[in-house]
N, C-alpha and C positions, 0 to 999 in steps of 0.2 A: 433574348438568350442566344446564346452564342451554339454553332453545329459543333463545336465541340464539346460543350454542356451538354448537349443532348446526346451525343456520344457516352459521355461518362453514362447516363442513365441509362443507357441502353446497355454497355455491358454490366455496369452493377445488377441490373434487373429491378432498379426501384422503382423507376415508373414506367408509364408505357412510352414511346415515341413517336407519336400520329405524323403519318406523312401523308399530307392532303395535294391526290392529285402528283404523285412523286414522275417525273421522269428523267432517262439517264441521259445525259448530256453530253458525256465522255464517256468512251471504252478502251483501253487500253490494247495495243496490237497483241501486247502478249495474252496469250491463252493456258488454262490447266482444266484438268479432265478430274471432275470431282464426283461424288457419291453425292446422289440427290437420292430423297425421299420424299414423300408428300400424302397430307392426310388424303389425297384424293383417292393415290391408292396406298392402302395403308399395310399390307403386307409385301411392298416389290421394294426391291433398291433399284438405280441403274445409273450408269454413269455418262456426265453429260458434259458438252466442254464451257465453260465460262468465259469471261473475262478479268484476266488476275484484278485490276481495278478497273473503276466507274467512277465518276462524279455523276450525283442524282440533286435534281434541283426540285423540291418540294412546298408548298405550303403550312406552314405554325398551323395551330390550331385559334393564334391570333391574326390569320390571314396574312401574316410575313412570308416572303419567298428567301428560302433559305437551300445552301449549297450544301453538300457533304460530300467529301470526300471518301471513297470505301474503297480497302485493300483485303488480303488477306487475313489480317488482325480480326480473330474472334468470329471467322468465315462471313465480315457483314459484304464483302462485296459477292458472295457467291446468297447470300439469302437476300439480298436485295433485288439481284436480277431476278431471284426466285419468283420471288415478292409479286414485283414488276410484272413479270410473265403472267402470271395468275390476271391482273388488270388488264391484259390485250389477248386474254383468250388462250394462253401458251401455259401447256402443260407438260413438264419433267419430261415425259415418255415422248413430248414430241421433240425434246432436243438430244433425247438417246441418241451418243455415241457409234453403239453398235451394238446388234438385238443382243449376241453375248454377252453383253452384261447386265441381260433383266435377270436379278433374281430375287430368292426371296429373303424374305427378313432371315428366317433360321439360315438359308446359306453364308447370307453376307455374315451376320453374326461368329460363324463358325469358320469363314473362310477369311474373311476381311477388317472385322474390327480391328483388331489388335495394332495394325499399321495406325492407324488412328480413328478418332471419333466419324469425322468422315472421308477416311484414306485417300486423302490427297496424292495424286500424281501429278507430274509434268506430261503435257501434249505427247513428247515424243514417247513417253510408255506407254504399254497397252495389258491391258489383264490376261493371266494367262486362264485360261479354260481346259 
């Protein structure tokens, strides 16, 4: 099955997409400062810089080593390094931005949704406080 098949799957939400052993192999120079959340901590937003795309090489669940390509499309390259992070010990809060921007669900909710689901900026902006 082809990483774009499983692409489909993954935005549709039909199945799941097992990435066995996933690591990033590419990161792209350019960077954006996105709104991360994490059931770790489950009431803080904060904002953390990414990389706009990655290439992640991972293992099928039939031991195939397969490529994927993630961009901005559907935020898989900002939850993948998420993802990723989680696997080498790397938590949200430690790739905070800058401590102005922990806050909490109700603020961000009331302060920041509306820009979008997770209000994307570019690097050179910054939050106003």
């Amino acid at each position: 099955m082809s990483a774009r098949s499983q692409t489909r799957w993954w935005i549709s939400g039909a199945e799941p997409w097992p990435f066995v052993n996933p690591e990033i192999i590419r990161r792209s120079e350019d960077k954006i400062i996105v709104w991360d959340a994490c059931l770790s901590f489950l009431s803080i937003f904060m904002q953390v810089e990414r990389h706009r795309e990655i290439t992640v090489r991972y293992q099928n669940l039939n031991g195939d080593v397969v490529e994927v390509d993630a961009g901005e499309d559907r935020n898989l390259s900002e939850l993948l390094q998420h993802e990723i992070d989680h696997l080498e010990g790397i938590l949200a809060i430690d790739r905070v931005t800058d401590v102005k921007t922990i806050v909490t669900r109700e603020e961000f909710e009331k302060r920041y949704r509306d820009a979008s689901p997770y209000a994307v900026v570019p690097v050179s902006n910054t939050v106003e406080t």
